[in-house]
PAVEX-601754 format. One record per atom (N, C-alpha, C): residue number from 1; residue in one letter; atom name; x, y, z. Coordinates in steps of 0.2 Angstrom, whole numbers. Layout:
BEGIN
REC pos code site    c1    c2    c3
REC NUM    A   CA     X     Y     Z
...
end
This chain:
BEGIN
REC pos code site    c1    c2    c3
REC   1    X    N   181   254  -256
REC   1    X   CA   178   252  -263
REC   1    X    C   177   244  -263
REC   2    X    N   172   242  -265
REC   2    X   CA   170   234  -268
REC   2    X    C   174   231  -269
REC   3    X    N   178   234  -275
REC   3    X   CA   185   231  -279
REC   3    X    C   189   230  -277
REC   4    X    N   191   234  -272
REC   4    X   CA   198   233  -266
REC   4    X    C   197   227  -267
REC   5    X    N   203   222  -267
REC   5    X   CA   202   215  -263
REC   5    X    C   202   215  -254
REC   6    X    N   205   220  -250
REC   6    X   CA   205   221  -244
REC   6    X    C   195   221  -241
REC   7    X    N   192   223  -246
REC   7    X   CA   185   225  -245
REC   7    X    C   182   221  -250
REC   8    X    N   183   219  -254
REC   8    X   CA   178   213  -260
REC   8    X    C   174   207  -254
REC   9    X    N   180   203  -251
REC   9    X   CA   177   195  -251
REC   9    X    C   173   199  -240
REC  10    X    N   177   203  -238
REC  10    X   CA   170   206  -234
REC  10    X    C   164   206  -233
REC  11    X    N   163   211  -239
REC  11    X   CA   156   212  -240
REC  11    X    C   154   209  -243
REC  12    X    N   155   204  -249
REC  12    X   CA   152   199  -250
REC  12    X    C   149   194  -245
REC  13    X    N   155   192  -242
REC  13    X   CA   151   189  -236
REC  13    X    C   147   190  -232
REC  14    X    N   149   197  -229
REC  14    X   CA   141   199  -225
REC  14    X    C   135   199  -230
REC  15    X    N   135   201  -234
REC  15    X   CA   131   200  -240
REC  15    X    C   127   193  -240
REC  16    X    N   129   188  -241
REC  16    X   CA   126   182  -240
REC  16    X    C   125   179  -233
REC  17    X    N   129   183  -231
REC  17    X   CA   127   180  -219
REC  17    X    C   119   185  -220
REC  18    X    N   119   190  -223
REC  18    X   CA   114   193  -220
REC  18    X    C   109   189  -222
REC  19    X    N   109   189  -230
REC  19    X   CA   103   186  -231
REC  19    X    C   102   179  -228
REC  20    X    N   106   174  -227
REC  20    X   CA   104   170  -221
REC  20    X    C    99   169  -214
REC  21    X    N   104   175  -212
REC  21    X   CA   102   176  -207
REC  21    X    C    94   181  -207
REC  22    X    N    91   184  -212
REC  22    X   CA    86   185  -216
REC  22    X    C    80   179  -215
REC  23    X    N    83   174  -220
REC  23    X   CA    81   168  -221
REC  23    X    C    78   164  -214
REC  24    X    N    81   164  -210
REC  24    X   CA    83   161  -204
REC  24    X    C    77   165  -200
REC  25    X    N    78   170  -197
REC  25    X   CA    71   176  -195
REC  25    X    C    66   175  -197
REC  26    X    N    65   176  -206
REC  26    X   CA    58   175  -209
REC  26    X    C    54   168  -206
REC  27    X    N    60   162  -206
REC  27    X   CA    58   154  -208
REC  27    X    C    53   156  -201
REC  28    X    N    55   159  -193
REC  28    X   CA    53   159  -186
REC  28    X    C    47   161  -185
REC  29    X    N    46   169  -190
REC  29    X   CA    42   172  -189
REC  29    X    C    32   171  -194
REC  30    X    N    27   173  -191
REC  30    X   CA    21   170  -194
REC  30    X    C    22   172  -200
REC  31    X    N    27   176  -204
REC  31    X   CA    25   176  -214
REC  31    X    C    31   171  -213
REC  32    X    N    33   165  -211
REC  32    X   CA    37   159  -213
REC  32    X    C    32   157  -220
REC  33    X    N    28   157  -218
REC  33    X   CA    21   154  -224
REC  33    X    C    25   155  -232
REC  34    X    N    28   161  -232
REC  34    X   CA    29   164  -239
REC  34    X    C    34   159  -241
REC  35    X    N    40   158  -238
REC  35    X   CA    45   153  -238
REC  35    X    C    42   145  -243
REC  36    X    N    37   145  -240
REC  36    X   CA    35   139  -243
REC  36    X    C    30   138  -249
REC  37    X    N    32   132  -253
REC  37    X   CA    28   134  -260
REC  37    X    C    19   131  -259
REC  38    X    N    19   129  -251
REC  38    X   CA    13   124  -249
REC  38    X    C     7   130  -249
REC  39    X    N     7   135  -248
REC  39    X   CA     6   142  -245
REC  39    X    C     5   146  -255
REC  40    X    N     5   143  -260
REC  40    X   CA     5   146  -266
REC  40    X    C    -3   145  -268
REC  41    X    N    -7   140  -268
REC  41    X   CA   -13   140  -268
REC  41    X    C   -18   146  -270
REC  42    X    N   -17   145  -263
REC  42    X   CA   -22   150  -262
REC  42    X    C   -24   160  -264
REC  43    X    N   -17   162  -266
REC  43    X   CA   -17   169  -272
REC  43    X    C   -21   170  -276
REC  44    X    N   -26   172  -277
REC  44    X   CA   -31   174  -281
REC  44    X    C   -34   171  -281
REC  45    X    N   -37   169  -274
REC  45    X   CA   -44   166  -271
REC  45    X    C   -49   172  -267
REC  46    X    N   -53   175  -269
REC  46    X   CA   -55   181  -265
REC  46    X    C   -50   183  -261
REC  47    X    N   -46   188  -265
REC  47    X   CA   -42   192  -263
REC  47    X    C   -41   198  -270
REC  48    X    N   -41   204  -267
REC  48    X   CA   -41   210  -273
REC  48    X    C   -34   210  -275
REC  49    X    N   -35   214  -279
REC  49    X   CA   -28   215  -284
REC  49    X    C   -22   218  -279
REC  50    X    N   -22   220  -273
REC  50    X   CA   -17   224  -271
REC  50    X    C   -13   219  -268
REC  51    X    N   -19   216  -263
REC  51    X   CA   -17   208  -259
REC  51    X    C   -13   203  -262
REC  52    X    N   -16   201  -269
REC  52    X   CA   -12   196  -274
REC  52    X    C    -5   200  -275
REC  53    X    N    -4   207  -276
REC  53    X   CA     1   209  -279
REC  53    X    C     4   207  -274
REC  54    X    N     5   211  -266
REC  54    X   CA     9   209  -260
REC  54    X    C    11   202  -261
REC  55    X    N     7   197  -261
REC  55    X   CA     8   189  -255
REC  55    X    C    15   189  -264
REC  56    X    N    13   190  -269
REC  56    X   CA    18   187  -274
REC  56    X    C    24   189  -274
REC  57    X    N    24   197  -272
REC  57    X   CA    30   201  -270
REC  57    X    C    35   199  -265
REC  58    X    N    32   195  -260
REC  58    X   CA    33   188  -252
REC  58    X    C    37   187  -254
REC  59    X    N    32   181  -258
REC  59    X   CA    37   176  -263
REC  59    X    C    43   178  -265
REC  60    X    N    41   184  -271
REC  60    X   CA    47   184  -276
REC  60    X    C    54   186  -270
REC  61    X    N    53   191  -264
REC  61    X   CA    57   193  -260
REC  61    X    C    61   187  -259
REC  62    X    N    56   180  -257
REC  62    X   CA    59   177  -252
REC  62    X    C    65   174  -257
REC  63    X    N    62   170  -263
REC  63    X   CA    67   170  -269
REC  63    X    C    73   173  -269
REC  64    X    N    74   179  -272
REC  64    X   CA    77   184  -271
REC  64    X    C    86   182  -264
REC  65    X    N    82   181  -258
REC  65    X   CA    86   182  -254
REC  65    X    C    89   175  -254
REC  66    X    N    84   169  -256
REC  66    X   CA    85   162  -255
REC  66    X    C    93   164  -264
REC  67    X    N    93   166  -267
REC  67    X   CA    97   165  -274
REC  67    X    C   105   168  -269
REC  68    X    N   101   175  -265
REC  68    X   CA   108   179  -263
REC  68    X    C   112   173  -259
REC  69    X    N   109   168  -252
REC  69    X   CA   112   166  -248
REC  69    X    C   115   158  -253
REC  70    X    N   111   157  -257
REC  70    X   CA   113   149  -260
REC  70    X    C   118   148  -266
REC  71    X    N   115   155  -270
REC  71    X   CA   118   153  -276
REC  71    X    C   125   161  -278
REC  72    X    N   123   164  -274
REC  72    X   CA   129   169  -276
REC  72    X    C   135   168  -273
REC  73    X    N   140   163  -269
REC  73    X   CA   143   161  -265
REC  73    X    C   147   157  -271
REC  74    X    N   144   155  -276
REC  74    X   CA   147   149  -282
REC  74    X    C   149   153  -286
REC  75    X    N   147   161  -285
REC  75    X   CA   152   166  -290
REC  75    X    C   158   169  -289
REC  76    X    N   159   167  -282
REC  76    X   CA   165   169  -278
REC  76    X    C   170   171  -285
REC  77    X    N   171   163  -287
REC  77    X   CA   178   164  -292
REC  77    X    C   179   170  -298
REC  78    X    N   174   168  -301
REC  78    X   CA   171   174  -307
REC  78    X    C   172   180  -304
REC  79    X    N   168   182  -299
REC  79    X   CA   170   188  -295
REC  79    X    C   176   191  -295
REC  80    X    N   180   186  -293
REC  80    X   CA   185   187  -291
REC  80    X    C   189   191  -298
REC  81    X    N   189   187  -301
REC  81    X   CA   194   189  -308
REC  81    X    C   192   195  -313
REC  82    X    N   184   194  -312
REC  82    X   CA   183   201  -316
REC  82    X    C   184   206  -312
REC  83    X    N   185   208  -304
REC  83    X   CA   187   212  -298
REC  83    X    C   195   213  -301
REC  84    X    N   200   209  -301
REC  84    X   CA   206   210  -303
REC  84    X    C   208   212  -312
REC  85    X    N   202   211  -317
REC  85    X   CA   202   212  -322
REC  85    X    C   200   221  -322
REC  86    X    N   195   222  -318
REC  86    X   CA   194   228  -321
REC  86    X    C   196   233  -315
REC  87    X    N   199   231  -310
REC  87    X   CA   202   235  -302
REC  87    X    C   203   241  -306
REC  88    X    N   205   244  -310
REC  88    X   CA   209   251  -311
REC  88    X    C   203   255  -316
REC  89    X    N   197   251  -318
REC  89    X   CA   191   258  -320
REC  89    X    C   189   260  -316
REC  90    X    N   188   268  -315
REC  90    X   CA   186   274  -312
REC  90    X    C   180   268  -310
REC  91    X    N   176   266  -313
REC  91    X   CA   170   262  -313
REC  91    X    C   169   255  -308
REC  92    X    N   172   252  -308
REC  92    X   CA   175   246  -305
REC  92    X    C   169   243  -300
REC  93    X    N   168   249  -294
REC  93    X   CA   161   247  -290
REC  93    X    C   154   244  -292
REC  94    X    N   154   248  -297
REC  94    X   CA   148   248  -302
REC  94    X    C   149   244  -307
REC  95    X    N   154   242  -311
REC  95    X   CA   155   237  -316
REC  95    X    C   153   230  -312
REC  96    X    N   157   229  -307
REC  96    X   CA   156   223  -301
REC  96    X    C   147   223  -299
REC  97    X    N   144   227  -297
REC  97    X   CA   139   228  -295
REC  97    X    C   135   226  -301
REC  98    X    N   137   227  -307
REC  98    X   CA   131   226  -312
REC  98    X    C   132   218  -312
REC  99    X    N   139   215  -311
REC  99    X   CA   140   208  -316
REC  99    X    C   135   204  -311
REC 100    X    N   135   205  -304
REC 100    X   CA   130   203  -297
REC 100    X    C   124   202  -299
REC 101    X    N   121   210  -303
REC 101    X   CA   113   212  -305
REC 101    X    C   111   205  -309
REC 102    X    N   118   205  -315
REC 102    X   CA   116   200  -322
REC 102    X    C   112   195  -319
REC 103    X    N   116   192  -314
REC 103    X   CA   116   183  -314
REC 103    X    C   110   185  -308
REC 104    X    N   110   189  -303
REC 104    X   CA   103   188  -300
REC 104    X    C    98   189  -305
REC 105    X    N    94   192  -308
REC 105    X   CA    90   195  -313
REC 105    X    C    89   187  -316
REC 106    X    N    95   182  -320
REC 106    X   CA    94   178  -322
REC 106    X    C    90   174  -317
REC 107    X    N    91   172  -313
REC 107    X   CA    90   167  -306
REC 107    X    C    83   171  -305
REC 108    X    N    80   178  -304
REC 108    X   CA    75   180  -303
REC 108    X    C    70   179  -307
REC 109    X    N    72   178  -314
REC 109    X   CA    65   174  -321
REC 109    X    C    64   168  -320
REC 110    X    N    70   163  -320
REC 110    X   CA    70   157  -316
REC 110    X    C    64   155  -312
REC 111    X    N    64   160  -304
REC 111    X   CA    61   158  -302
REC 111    X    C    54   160  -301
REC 112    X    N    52   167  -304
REC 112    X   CA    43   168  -307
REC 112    X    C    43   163  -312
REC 113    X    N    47   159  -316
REC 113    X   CA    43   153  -319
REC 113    X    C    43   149  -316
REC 114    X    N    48   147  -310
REC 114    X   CA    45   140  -305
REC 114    X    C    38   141  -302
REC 115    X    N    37   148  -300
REC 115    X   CA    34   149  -296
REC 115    X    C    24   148  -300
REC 116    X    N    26   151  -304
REC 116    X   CA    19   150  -309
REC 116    X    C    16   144  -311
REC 117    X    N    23   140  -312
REC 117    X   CA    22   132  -312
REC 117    X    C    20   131  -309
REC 118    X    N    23   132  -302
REC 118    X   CA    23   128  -296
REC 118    X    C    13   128  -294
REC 119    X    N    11   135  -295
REC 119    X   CA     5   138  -295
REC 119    X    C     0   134  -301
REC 120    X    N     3   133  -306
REC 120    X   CA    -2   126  -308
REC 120    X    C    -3   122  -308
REC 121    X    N     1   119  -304
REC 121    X   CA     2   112  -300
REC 121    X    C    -5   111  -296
REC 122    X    N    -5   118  -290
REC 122    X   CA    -6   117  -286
REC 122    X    C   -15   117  -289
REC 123    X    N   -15   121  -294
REC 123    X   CA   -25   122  -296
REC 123    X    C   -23   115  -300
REC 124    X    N   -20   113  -302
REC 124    X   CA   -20   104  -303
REC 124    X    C   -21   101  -299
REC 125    X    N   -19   101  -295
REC 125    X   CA   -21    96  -288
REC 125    X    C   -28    97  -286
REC 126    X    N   -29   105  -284
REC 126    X   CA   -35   105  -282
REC 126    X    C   -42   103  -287
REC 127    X    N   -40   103  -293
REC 127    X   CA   -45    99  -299
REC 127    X    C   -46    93  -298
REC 128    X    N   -40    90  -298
REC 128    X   CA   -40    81  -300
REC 128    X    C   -39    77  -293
REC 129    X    N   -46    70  -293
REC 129    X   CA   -46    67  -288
REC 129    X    C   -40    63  -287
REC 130    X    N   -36    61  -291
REC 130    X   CA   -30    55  -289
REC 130    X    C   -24    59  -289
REC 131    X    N   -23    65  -289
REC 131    X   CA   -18    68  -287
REC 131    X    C   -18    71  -279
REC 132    X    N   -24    72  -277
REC 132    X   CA   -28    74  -271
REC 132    X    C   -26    65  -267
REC 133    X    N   -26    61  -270
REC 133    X   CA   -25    54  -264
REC 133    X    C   -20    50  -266
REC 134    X    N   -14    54  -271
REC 134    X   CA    -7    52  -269
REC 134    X    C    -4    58  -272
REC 135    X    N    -3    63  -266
REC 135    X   CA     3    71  -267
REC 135    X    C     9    66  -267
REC 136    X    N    12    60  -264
REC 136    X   CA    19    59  -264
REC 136    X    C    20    59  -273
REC 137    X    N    18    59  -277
REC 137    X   CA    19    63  -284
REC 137    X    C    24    67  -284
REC 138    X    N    22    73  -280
REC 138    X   CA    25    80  -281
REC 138    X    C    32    79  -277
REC 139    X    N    35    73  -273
REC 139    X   CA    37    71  -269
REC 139    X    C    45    68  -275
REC 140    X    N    42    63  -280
REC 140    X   CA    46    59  -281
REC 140    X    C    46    61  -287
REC 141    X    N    42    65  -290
REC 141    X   CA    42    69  -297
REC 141    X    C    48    72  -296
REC 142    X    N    51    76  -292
REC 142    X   CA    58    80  -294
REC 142    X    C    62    79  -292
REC 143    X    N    64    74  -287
REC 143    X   CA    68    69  -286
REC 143    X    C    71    64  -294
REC 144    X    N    66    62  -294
REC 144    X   CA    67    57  -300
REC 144    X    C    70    63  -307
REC 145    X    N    66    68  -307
REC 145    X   CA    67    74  -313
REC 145    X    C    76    74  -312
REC 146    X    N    77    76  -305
REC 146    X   CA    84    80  -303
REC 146    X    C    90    74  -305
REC 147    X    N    88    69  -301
REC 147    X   CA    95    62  -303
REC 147    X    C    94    60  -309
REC 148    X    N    91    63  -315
REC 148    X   CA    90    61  -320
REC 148    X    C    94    66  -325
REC 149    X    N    92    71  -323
REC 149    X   CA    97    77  -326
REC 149    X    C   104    77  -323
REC 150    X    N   108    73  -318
REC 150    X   CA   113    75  -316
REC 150    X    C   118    71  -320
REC 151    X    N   114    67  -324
REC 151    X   CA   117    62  -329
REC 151    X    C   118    62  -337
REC 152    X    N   115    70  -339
REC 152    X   CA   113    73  -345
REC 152    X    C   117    78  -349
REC 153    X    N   120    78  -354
REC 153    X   CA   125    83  -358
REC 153    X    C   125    88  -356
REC 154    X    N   117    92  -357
REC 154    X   CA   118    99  -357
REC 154    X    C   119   100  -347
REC 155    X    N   118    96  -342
REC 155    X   CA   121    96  -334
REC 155    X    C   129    99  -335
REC 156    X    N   130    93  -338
REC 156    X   CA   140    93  -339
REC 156    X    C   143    99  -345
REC 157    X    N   138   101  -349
REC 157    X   CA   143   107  -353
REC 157    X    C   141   113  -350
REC 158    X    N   137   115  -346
REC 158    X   CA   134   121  -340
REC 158    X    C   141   120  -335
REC 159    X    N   140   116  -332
REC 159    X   CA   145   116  -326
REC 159    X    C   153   116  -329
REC 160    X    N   154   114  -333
REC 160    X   CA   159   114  -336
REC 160    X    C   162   122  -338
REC 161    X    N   155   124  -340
REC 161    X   CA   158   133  -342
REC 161    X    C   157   138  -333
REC 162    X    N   154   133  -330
REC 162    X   CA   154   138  -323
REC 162    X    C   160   136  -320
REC 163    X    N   165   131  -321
REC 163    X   CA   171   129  -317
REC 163    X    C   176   133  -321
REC 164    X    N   176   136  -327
REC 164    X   CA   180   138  -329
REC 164    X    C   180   148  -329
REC 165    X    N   180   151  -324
REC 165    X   CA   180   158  -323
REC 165    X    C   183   162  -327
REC 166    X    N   190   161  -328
REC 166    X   CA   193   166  -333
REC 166    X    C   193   164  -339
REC 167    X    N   191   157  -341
REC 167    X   CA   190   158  -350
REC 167    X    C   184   161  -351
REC 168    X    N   179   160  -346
REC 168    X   CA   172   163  -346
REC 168    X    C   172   170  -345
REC 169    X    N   177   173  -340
REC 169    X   CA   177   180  -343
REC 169    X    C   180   184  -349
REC 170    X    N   185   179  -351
REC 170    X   CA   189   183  -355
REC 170    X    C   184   180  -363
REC 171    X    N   179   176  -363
REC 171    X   CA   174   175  -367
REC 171    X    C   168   180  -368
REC 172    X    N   168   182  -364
REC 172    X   CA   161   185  -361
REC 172    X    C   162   193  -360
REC 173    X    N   168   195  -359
REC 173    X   CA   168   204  -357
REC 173    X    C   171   205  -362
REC 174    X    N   170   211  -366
REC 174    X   CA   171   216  -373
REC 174    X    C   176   221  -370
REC 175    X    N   174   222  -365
REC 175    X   CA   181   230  -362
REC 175    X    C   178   237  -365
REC 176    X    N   169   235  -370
REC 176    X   CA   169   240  -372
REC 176    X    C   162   242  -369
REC 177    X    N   158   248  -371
REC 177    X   CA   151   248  -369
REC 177    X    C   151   244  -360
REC 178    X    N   157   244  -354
REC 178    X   CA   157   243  -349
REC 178    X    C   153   241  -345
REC 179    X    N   148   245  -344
REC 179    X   CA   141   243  -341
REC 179    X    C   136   239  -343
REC 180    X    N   135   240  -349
REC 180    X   CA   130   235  -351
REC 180    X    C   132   227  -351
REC 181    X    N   141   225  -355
REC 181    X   CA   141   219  -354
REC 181    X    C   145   219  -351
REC 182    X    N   144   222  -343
REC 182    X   CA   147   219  -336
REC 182    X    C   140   216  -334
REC 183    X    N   134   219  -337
REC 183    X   CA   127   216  -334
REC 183    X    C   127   211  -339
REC 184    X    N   128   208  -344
REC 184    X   CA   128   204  -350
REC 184    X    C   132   199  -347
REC 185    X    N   139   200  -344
REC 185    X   CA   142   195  -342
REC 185    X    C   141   190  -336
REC 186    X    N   135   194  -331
REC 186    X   CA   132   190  -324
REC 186    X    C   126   186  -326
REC 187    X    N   123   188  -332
REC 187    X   CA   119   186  -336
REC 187    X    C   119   181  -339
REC 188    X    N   124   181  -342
REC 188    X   CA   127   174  -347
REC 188    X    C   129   170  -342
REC 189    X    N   132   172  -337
REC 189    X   CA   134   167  -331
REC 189    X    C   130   163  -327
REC 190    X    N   124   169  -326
REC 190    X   CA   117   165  -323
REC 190    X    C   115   159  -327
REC 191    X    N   114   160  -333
REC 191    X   CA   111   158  -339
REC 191    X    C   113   148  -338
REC 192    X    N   123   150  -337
REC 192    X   CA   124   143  -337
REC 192    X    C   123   141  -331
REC 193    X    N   123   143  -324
REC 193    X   CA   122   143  -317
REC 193    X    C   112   138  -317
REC 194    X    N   110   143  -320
REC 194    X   CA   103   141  -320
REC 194    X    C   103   131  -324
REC 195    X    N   107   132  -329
REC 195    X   CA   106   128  -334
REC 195    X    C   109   121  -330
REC 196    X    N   114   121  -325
REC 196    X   CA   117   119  -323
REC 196    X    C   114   116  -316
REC 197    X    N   109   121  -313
REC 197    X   CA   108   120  -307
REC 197    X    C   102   120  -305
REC 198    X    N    98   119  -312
REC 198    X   CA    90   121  -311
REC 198    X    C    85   115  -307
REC 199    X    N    88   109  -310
REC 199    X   CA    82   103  -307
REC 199    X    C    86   104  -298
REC 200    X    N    92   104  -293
REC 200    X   CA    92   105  -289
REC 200    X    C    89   110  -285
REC 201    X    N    89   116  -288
REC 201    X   CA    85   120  -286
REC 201    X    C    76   118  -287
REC 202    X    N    75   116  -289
REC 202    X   CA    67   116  -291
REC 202    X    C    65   108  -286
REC 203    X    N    71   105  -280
REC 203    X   CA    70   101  -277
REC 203    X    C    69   102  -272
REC 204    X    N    68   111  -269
REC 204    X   CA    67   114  -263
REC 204    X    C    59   116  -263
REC 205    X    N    57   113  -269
REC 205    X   CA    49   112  -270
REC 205    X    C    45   104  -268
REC 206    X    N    52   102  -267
REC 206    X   CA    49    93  -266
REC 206    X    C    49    93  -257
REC 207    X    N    58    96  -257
REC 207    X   CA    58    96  -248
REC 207    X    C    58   101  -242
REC 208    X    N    53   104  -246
REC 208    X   CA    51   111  -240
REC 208    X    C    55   116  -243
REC 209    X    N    52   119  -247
REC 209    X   CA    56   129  -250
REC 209    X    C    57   132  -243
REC 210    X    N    53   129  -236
REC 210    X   CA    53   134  -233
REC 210    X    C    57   132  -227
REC 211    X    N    64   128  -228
REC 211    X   CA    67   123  -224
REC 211    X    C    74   128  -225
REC 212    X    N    76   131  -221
REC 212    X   CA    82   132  -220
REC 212    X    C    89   128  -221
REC 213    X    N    87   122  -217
REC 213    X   CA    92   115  -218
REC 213    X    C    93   116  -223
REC 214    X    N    85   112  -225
REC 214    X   CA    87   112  -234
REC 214    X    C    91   115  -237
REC 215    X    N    90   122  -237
REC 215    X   CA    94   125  -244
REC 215    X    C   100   125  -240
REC 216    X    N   102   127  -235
REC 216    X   CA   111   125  -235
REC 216    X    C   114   119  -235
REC 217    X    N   110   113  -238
REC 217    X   CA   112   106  -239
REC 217    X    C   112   107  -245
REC 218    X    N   107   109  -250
REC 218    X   CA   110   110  -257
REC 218    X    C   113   115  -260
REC 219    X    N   113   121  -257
REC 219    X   CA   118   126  -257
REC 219    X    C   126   123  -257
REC 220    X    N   129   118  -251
REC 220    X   CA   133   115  -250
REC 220    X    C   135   112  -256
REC 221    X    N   132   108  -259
REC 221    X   CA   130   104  -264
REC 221    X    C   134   108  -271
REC 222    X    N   129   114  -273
REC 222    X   CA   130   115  -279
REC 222    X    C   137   119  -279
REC 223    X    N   140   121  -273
REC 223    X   CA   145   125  -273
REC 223    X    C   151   120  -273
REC 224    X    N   149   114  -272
REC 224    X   CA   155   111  -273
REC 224    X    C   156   107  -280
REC 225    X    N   150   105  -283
REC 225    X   CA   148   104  -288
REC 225    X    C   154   109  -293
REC 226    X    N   151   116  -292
REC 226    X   CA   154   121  -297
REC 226    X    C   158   122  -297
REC 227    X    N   165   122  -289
REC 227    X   CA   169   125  -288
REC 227    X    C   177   121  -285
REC 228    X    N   176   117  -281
REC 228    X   CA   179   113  -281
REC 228    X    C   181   107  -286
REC 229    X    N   188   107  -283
REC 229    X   CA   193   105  -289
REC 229    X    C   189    96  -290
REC 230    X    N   188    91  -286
REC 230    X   CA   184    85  -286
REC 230    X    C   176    86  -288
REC 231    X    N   175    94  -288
REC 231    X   CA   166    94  -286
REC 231    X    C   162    89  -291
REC 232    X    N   165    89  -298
REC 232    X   CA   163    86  -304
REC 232    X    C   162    78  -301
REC 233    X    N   166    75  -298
REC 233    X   CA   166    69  -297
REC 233    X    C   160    69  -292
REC 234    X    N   156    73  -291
REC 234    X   CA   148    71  -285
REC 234    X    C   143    72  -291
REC 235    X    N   142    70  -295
REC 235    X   CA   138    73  -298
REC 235    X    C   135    66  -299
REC 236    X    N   138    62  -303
REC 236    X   CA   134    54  -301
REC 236    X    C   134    51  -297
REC 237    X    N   138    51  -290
REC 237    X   CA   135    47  -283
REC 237    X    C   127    52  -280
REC 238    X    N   127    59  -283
REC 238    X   CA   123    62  -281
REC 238    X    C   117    60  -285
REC 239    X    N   119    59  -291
REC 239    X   CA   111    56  -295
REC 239    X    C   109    50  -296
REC 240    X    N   113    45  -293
REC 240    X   CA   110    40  -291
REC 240    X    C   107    41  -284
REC 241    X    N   110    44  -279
REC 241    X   CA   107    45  -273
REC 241    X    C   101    47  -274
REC 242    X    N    99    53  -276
REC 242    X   CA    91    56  -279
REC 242    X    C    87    50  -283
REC 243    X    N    89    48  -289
REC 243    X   CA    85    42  -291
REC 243    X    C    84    37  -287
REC 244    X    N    88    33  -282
REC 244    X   CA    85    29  -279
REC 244    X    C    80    31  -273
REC 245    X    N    81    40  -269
REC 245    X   CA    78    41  -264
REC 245    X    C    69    44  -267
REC 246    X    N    71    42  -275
REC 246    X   CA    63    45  -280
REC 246    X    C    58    40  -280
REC 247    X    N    63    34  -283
REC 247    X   CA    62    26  -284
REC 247    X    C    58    25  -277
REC 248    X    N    61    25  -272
REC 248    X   CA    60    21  -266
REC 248    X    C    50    23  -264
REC 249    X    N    52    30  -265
REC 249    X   CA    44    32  -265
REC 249    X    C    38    29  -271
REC 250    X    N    42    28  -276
REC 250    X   CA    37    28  -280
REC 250    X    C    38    16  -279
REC 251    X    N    41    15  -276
REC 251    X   CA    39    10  -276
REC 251    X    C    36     6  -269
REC 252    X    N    37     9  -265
REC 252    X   CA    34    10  -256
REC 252    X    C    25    13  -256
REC 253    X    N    24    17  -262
REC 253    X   CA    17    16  -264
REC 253    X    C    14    11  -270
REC 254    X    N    19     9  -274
REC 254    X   CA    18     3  -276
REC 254    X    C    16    -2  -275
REC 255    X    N    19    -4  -268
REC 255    X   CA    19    -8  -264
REC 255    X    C    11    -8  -260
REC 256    X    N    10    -1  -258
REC 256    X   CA     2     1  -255
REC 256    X    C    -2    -2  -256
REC 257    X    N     1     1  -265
REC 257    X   CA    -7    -1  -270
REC 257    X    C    -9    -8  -269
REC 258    X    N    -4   -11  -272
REC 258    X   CA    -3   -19  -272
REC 258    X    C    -9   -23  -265
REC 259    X    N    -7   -18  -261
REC 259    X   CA    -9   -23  -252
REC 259    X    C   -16   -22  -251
end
């Protein structure tokens, strides 16, 4: 059973090595292309309706498995305690199963809204001559977004309800209608996860979506950010790091211009 603690942090973990190692495969092989948000373009450029559905479906997959390897590893705790909370319902596999569903489902809106965005960035670019003769834009644009946000209220009252596991379940599970708000509860969880974690996520659009390093340096990141006992203390050496690695770009073409 899932719930066993003997069987819980197992297959969780194969759970996230898989999709890693997933990740890692895709990055090697020729659809690596979908991994990347550079490759968003050109979707519904003479191509028919079936074609468009595929290449978005890539996408959302590759999403999908990028949330499993990066961001469900920060649930560990939560996990953990709704596992010990509810061990003794007939249900428990399932209950567990569903709180999983909430928060990915959360992170999978998320990420069809980056993606559409990111998609009108790109029919922006290809309109406008001065975006076409400085992309470091799209470069320093979320850098500077990200270390700005890790300095902001609603950053620190998100993380703050992600560090704290069992007041957040015993906030958030009813005991009653079980299934639904075991799914209501990975939900609300995502909600603050998203809230909490959305400009670093949305910085694997600055430095290659299709970068494997990448996401396991900010996976690394957020996981320690949410769950370790100092994590809170990286949050402003992090955000100035970002600010000035945004700065440096935007005044290193400052500098161009000027020459």
């Amino acid at each position: 059973m899932l719930a066993h603690r003997n069987i819980f942090v197992p297959v969780l973990s194969g759970l996230v090595v898989l999709a890693w190692l997933t990740l890692w495969l895709w990055e090697q092989s020729p659809y690596g292309r979908y991994l990347s948000h550079t490759e968003l373009a050109p979707i519904g450029l003479d191509s028919d309706a079936l074609s468009v559905l595929g290449q978005a479906g890539l996408y959302i997959l590759g999403w999908v498995l990028m949330t499993i390897a990066m961001m469900l590893p920060t649930t560990v705790p939560l996990l953990q305690i709704f596992r010990r909370l509810s061990g003794r319902h007939p249900d428990a596999n399932l209950l567990l199963t569903l709180v999983i569903s909430g928060y990915l489902a959360v992170w999978l809106g998320f990420g069809v809204v980056a993606h559409l965005f990111d998609f009108g960035l790109h029919k922006l670019y290809d309109r406008n001559a001065w975006l076409q003769a400085n992309p470091w834009v799209f470069g320093a644009g979320p850098l500077l977004l990200a270390g700005a946000f890790q300095f902001s209220r609603l950053k620190y009252r998100c993380l703050d309800k992600c560090r704290s596991p069992l007041t957040f379940v015993m906030q958030y599970w009813r005991g009653t209608r079980e299934h639904w708000h075991s799914f209501l509860l990975g939900a609300h969880h995502g909600f603050f996860c998203v809230g909490c974690c959305w400009a670093l996520m949305l910085l694997m659009f600055a430095v290659s979506m299709g970068s494997v390093g990448w996401m396991l340096a900010l996976a690394c990141v957020m996981a320690i950010e949410k769950n370790l006992p100092w994590g809170r203390k990286l949050s402003v050496p992090l955000g100035i790091t970002l600010l000035a690695w945004g700065s440096l770009i935007v005044l290193s073409h400052s500098y161009t211009w000027q020459a």
